[in-house]
Backbone as JSON, one array per atom type, in Angstrom:
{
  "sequence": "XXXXXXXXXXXXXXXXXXXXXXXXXXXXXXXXXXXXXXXXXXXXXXXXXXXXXXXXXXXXXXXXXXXXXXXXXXXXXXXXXXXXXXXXXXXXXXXXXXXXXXXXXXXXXXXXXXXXXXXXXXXXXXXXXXXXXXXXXXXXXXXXXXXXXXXXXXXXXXXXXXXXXXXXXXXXXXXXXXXXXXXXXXXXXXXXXXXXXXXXXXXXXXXXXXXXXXXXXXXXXXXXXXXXXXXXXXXXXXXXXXXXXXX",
  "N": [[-8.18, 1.42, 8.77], [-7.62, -1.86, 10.52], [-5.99, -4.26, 8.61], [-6.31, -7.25, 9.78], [-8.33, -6.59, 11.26], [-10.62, -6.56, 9.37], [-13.78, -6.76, 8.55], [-15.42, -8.6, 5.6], [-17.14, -7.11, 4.3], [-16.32, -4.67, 4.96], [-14.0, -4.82, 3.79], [-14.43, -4.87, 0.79], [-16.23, -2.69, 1.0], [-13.99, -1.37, 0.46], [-12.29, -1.16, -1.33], [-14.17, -1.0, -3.27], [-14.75, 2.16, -2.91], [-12.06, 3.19, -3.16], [-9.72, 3.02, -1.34], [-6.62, 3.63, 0.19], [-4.09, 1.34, 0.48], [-1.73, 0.55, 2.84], [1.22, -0.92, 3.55], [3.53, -1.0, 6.19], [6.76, -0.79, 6.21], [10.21, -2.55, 6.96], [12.88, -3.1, 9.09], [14.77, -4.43, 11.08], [16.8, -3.57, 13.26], [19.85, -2.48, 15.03], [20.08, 0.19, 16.77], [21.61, 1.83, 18.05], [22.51, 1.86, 22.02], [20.48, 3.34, 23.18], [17.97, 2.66, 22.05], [15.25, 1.02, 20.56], [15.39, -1.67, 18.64], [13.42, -1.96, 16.35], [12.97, 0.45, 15.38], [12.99, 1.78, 12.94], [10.73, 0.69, 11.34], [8.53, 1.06, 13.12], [8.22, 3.78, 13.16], [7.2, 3.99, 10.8], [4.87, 2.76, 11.58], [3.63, 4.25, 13.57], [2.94, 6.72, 12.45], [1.03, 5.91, 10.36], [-0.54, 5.39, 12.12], [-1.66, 7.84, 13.17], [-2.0, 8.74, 11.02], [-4.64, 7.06, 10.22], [-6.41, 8.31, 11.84], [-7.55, 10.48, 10.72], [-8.23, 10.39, 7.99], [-9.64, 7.6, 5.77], [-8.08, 4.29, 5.41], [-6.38, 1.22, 4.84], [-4.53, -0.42, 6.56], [-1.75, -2.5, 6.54], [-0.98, -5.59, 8.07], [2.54, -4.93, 9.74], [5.52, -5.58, 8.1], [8.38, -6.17, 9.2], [10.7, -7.95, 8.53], [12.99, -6.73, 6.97], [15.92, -6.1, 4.47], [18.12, -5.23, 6.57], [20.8, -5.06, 6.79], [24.44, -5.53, 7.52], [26.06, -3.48, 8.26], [26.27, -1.38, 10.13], [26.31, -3.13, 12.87], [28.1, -5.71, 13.59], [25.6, -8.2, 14.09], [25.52, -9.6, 16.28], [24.82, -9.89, 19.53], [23.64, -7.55, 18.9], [21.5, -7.26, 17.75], [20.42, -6.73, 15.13], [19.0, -8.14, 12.2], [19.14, -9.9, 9.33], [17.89, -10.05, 6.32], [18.27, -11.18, 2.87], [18.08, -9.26, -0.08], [17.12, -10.35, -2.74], [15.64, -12.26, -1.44], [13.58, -11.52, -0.71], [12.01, -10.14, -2.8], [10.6, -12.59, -3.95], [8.87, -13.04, -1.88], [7.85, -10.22, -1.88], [6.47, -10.09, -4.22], [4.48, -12.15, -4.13], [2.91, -11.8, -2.38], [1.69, -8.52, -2.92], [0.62, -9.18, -5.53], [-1.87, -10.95, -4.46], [-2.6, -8.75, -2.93], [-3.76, -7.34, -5.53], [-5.14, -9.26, -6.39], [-7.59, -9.81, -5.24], [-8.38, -7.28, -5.07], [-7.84, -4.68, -4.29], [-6.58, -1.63, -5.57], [-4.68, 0.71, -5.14], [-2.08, 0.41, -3.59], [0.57, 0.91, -1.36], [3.58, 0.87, -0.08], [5.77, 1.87, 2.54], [8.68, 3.11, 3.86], [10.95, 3.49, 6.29], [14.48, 3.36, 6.44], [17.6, 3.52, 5.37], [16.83, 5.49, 3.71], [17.62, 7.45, 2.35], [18.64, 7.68, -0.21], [17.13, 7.35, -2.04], [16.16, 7.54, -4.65], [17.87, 6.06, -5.85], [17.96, 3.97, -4.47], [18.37, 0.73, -2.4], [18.71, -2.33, -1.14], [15.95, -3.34, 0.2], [13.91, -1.47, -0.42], [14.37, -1.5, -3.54], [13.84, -4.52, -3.64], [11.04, -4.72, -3.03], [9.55, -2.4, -5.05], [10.2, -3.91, -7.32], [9.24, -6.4, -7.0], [6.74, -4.78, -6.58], [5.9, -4.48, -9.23], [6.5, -6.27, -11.13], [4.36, -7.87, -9.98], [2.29, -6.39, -11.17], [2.3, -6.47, -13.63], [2.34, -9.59, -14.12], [-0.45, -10.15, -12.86], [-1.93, -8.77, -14.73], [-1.27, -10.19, -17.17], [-2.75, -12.59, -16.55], [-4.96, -11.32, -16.32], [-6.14, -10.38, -18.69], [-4.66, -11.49, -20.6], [-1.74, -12.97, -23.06], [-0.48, -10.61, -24.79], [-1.44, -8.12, -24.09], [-1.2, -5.66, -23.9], [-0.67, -5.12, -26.78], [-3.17, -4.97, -27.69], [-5.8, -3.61, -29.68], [-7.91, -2.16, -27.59], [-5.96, -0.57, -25.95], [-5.25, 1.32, -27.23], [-5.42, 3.37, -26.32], [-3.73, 4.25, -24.35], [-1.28, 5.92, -24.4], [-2.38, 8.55, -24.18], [-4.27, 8.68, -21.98], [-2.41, 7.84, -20.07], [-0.78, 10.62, -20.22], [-2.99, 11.62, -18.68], [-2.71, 10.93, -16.28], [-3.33, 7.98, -15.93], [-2.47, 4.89, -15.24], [-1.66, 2.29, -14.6], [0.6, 0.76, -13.57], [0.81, 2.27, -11.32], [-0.92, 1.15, -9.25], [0.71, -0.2, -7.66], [2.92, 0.86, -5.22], [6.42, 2.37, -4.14], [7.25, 4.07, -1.17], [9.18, 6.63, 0.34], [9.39, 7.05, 3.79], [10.33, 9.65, 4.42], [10.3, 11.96, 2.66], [12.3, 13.64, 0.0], [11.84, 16.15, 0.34], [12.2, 16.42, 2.8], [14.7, 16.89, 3.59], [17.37, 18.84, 4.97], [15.13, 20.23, 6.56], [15.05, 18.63, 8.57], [16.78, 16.63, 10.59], [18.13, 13.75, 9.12], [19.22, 10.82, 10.26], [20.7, 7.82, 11.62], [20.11, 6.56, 14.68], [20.5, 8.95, 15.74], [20.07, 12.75, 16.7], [18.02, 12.94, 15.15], [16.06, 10.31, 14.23], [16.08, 9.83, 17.25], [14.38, 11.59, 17.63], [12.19, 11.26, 16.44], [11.13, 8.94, 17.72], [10.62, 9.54, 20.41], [8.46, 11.68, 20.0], [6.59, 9.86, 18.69], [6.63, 6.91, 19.88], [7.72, 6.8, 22.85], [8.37, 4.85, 24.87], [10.56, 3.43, 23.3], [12.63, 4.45, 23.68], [15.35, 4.96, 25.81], [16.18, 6.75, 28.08], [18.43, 6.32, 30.08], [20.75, 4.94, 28.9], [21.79, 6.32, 27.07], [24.16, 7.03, 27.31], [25.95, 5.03, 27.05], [26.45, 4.93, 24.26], [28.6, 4.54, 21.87], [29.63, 5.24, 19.28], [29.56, 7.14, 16.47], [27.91, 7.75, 15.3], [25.66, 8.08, 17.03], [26.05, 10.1, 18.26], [24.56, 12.43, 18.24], [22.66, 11.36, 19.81], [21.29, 12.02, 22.89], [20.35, 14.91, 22.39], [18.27, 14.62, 21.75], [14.78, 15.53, 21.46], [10.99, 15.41, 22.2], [9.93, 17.71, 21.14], [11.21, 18.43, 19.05], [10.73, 16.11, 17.38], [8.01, 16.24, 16.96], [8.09, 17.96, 15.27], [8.84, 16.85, 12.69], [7.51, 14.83, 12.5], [4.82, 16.23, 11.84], [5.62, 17.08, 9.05], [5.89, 15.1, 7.92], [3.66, 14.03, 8.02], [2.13, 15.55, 6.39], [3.57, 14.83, 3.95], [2.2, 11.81, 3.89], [-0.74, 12.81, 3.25], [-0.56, 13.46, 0.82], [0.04, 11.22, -0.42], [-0.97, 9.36, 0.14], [-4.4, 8.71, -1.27], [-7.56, 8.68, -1.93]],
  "CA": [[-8.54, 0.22, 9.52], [-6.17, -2.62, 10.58], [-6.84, -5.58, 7.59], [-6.31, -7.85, 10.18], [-9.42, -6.73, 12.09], [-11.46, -6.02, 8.73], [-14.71, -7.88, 8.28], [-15.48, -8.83, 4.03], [-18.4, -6.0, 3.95], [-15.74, -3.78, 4.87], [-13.22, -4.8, 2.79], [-15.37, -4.69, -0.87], [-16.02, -1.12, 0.9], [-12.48, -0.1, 0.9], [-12.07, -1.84, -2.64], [-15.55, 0.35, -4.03], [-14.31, 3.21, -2.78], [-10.66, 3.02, -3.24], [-8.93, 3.36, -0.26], [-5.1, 2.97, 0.05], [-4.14, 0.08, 1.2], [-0.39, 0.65, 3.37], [2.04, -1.86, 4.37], [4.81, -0.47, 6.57], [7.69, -1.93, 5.41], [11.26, -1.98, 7.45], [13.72, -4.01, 9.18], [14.89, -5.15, 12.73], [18.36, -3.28, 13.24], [21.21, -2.02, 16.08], [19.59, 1.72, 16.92], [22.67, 2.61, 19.5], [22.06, 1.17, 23.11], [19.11, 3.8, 23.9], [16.58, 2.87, 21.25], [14.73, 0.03, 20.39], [15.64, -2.0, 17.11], [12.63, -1.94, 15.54], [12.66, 1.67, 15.42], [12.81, 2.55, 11.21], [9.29, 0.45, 11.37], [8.08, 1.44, 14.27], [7.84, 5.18, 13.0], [6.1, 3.97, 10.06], [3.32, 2.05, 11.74], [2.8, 5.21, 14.4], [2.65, 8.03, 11.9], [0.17, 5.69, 9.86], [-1.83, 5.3, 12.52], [-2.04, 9.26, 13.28], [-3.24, 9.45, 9.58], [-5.65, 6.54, 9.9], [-7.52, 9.14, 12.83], [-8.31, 12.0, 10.08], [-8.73, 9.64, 6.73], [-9.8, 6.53, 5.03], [-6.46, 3.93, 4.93], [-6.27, 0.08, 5.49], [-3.15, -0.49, 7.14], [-1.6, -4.01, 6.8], [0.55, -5.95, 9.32], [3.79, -4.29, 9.38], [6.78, -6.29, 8.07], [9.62, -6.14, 9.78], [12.07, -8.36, 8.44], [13.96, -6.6, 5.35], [17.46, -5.7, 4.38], [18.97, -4.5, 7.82], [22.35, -5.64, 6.58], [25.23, -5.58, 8.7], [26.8, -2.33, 7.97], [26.04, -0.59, 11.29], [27.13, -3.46, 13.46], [27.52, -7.03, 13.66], [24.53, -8.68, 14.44], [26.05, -10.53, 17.9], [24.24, -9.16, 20.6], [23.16, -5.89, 18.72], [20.03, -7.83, 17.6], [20.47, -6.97, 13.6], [18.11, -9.22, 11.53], [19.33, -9.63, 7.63], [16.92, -10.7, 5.1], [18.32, -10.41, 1.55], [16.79, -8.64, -1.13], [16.55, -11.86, -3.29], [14.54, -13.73, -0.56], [12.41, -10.71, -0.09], [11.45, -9.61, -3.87], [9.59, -13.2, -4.49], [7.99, -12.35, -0.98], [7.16, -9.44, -2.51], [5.53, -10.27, -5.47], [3.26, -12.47, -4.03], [1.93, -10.41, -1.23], [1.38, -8.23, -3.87], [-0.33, -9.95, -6.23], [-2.79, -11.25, -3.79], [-3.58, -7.94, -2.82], [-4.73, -7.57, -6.46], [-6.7, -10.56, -6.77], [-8.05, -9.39, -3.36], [-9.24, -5.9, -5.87], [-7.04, -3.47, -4.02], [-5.76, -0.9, -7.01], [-4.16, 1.8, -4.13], [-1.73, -0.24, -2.66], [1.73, 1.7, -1.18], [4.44, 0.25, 0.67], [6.16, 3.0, 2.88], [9.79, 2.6, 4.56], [12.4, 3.86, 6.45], [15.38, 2.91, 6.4], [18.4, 3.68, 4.23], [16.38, 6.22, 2.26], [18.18, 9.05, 2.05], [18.92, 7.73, -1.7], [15.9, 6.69, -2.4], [16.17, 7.32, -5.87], [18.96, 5.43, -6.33], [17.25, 2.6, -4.23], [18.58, 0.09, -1.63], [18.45, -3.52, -1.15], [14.91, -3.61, 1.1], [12.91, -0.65, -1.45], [14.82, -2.0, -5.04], [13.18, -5.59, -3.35], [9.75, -4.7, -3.43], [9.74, -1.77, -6.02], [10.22, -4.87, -8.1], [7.9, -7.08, -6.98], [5.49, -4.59, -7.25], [6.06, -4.08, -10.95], [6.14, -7.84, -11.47], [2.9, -8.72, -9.73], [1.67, -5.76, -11.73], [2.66, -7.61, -14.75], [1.91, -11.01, -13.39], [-1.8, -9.76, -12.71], [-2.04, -8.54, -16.55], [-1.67, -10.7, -18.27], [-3.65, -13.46, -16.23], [-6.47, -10.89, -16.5], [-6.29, -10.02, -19.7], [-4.15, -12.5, -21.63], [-0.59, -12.16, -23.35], [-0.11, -9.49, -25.72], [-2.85, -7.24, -23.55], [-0.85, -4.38, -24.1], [-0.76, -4.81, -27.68], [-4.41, -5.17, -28.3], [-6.33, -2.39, -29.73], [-8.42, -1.54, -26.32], [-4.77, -0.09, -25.2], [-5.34, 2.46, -28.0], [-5.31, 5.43, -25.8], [-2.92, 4.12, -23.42], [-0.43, 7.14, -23.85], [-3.34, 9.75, -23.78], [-4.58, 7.91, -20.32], [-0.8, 8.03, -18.8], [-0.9, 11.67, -19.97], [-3.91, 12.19, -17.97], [-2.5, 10.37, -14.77], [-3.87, 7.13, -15.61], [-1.62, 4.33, -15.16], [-2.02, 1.03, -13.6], [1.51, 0.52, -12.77], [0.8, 2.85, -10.01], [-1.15, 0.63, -8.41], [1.62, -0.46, -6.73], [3.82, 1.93, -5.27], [6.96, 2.06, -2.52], [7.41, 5.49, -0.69], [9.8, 7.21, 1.5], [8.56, 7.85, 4.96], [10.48, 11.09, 4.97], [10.6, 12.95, 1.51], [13.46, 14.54, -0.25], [11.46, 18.0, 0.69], [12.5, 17.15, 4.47], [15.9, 17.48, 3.31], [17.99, 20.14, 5.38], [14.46, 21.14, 7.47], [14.56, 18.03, 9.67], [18.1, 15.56, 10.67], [18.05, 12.12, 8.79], [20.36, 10.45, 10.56], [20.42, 6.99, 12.3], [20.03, 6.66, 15.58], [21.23, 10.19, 16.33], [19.02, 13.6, 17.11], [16.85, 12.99, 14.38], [15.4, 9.63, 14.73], [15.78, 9.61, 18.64], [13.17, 12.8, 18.23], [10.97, 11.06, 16.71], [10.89, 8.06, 18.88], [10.31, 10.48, 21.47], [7.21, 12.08, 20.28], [5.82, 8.7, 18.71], [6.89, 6.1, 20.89], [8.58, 6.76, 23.85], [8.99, 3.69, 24.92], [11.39, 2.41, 22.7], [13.77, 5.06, 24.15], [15.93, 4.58, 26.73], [17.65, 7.62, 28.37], [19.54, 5.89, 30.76], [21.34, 4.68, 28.21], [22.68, 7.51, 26.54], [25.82, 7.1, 28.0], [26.65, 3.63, 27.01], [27.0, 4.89, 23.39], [30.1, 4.72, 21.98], [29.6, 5.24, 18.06], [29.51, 8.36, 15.9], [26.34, 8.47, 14.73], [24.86, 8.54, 18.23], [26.58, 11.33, 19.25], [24.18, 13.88, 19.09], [21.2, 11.12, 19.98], [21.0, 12.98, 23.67], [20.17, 16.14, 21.95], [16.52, 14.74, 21.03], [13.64, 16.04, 22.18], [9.98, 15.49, 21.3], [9.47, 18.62, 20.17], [11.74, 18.61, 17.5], [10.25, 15.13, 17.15], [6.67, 17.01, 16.54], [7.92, 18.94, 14.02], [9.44, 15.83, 11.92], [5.7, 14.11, 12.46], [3.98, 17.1, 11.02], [6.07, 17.16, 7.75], [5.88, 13.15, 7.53], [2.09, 13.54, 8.06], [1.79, 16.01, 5.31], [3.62, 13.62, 3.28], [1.38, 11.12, 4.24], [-1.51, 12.98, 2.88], [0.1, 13.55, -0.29], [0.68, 9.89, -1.41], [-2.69, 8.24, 0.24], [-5.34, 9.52, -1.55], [-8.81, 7.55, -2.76]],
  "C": [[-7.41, -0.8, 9.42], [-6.84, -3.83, 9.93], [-6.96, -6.39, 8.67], [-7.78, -8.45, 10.91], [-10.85, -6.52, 11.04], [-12.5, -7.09, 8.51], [-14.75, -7.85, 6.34], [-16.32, -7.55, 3.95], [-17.48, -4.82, 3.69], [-14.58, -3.44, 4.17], [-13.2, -4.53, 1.42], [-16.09, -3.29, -0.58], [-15.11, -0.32, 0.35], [-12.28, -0.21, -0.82], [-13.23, -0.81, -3.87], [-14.7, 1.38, -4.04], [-12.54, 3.78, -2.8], [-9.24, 3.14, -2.11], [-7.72, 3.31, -0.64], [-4.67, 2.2, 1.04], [-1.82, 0.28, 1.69], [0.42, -0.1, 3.94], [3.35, -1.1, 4.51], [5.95, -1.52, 6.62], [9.3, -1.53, 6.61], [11.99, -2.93, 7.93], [13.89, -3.81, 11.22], [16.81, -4.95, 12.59], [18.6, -2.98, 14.99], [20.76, -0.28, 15.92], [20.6, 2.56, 18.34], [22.04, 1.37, 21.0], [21.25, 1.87, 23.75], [17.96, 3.75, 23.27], [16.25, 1.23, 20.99], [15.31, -0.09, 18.45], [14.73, -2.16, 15.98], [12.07, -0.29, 14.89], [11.98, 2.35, 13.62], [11.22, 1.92, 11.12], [8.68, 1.01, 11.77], [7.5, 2.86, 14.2], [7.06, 5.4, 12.02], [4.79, 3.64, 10.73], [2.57, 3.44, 12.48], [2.46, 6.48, 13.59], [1.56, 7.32, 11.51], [-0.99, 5.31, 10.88], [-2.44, 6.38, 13.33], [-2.64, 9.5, 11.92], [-4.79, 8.7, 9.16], [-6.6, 7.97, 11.11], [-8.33, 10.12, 11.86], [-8.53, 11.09, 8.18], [-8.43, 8.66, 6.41], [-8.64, 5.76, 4.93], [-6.87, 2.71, 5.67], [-4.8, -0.38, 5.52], [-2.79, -2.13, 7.15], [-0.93, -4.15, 7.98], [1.64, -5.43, 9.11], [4.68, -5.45, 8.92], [7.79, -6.12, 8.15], [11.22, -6.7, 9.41], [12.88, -8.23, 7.03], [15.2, -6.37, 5.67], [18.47, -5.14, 5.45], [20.46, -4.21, 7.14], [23.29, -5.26, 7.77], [26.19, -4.37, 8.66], [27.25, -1.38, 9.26], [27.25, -1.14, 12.24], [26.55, -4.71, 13.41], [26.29, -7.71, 14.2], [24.74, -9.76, 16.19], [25.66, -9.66, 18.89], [23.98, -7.72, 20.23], [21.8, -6.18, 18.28], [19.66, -7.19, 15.77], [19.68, -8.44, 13.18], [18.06, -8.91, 9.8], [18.61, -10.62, 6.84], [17.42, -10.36, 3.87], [17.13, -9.89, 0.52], [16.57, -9.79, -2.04], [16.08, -12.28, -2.97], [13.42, -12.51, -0.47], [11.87, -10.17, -1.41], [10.77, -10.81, -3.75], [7.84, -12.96, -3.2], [6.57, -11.65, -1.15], [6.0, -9.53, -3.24], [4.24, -10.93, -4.79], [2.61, -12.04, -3.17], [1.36, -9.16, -2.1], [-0.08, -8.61, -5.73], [-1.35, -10.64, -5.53], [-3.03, -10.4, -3.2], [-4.56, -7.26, -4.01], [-5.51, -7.79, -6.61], [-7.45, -10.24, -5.95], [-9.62, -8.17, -4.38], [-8.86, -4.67, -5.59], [-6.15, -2.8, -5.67], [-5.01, 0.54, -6.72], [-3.41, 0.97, -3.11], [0.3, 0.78, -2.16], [2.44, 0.91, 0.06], [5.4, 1.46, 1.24], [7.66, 2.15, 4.03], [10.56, 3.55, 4.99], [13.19, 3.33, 6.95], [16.16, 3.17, 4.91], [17.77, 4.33, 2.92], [16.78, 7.29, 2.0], [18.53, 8.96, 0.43], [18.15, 7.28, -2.1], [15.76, 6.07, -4.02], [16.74, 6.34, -6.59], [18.46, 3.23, -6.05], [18.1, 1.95, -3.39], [17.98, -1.32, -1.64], [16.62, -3.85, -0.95], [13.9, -2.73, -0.42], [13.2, -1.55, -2.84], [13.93, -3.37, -4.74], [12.04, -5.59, -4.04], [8.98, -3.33, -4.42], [9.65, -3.21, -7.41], [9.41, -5.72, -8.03], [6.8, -6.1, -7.15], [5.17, -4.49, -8.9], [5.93, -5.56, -11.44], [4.63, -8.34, -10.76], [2.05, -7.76, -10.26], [1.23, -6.63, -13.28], [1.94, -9.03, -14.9], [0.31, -10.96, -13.69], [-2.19, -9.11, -13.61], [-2.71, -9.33, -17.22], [-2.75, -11.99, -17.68], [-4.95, -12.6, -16.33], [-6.96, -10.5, -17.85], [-5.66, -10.66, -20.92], [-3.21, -11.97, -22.02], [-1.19, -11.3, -24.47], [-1.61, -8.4, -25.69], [-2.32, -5.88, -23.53], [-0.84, -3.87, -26.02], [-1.96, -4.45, -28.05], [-4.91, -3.34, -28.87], [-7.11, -1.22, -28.7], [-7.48, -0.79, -25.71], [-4.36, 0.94, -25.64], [-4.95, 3.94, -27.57], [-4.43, 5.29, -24.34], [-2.06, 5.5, -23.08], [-1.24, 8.54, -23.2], [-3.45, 9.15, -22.26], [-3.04, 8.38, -19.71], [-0.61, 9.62, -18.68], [-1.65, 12.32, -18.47], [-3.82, 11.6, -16.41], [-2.93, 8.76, -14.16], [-3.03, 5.69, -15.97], [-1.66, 3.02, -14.26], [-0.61, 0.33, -13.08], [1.59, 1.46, -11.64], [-0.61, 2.34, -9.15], [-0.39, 0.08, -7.49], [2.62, 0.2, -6.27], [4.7, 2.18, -3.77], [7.38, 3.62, -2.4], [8.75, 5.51, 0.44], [9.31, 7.39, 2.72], [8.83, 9.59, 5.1], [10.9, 11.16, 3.33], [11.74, 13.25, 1.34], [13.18, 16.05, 0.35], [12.2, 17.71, 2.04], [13.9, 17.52, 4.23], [16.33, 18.8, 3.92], [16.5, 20.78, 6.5], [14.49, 20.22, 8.72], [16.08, 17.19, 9.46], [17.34, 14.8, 10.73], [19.66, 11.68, 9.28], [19.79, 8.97, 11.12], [20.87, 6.96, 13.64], [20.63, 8.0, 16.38], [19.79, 11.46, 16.8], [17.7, 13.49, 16.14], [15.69, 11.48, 14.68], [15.4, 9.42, 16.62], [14.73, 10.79, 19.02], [11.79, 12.11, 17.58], [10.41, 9.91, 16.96], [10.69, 8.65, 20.06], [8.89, 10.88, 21.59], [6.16, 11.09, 19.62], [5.84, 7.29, 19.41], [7.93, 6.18, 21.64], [9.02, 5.73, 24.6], [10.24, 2.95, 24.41], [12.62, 3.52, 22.5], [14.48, 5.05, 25.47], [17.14, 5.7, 27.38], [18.95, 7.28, 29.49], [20.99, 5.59, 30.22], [22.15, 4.94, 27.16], [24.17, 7.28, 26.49], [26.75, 6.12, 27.4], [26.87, 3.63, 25.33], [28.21, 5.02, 22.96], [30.4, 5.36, 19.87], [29.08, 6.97, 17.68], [28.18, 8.68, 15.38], [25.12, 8.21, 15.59], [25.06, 9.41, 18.66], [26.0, 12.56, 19.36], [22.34, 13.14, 19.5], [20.56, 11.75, 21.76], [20.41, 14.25, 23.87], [18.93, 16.1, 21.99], [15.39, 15.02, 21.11], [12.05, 15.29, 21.45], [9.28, 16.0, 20.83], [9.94, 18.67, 19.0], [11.03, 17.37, 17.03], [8.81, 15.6, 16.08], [7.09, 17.32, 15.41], [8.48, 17.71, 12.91], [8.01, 14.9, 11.47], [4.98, 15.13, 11.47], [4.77, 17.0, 9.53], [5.87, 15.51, 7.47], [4.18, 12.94, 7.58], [1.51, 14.39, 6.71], [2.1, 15.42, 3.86], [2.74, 12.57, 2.5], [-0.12, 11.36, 3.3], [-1.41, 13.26, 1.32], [-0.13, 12.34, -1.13], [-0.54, 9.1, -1.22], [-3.59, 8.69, -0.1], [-6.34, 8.11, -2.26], [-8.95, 7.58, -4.01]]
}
């Protein structure tokens, strides 16, 4: 369901029953001159709302304006929009932490953009990766007071983490596309891989006329794209999907 449109009944549902609560996370970049710039979002919000059709998931507003940076291409008529990661971790946190207080304890932040190193992290993920861990924190000790990890009730803390139980994974930022897609599907920017699957999730925000008017190397095989190969990039991103949102 989209929070926006959620009534309270249904919200202290989602909260009972644990839903996962998803904010698509991404930025407002320069996608060549046949794609739309909102595209790395744009593929989050439409896969998540192919997985809201088959299970349980309250989808937030998307937020659009992270880390683009200017790497691609200047921001002068390419329509780049740079938010640093310093202005966007306190952001973070508190969007975060007021989905807490809220009672959400399944909350996942999903992105693409610049994740091919995921591990390693990037301005926009390292952002709110951090805020979530701080409004984890944050929302601790106000519930439980300082030294709530020391106390004795925390006794079986390691056993619990053994067993999968862990309350810093209430907050948690994802890949849209896995390390598994690695080598079965092209991560590329604006080339055959994302122009396929702007194809078979929003076609709109492709532009084949415009093919032509690229001039950059890592458009050069965005002509190639189809939305079949698109399909098949959806199905592994939806299996994903089912993977990481669970009640």
């Amino acid at each position: 369901m989209r929070y926006e449109l959620m009534l309270p009944h249904q919200i202290r549902k989602a909260i009972a029953q644990n839903w996962p609560v998803a904010l698509p996370l991404g930025v407002l970049e320069y996608h060549g001159e046949h794609m739309a710039v909102g595209m790395d979002t744009l593929a989050v919000v439409k896969t998540l709302e192919l997985f809201e059709k088959e299970s349980d998931v309250v989808i937030l507003p998307p937020f659009y304006y992270g880390a683009a940076s200017y790497a691609v291409a200047p921001p002068e008529g390419s329509g780049s929009v740079q938010v640093g990661g310093n202005q966007l971790a306190p952001f973070g946190e508190a969007l975060f932490y007021s989905l807490l207080r809220i009672g959400f304890r399944n909350i996942h932040a999903i992105i693409h953009h610049q994740t091919e190193n995921f591990a390693a992290g990037m301005p926009t993920d390292l952002a709110f990766k951090t805020a979530g861990r701080q409004a984890i924190f944050r929302f601790l000790e106000k519930q439980r007071g300082e030294g709530w990890w020391g106390s004795e009730t925390m006794a079986d803390y390691y056993a619990g983490h053994a067993e999968g139980e862990n309350f810093f994974n209430w907050v948690q930022v994802h890949p849209l596309m896995p390390a598994a897609m690695n080598g079965k599907y092209p991560f590329d920017h604006a080339g055959i891989g994302e122009t396929s699957l702007m194809l078979a999730l929003c076609p709109e925000a492709v532009d084949a006329a415009h093919f032509a008017d690229n001039k950059s190397w890592y458009t050069a095989t965005a002509a190639e794209g189809s939305a079949a190969l698109g399909q098949k990039g959806v199905a592994m991103i939806m299996d994903h999907l089912r993977a990481i949102l669970k009640s």
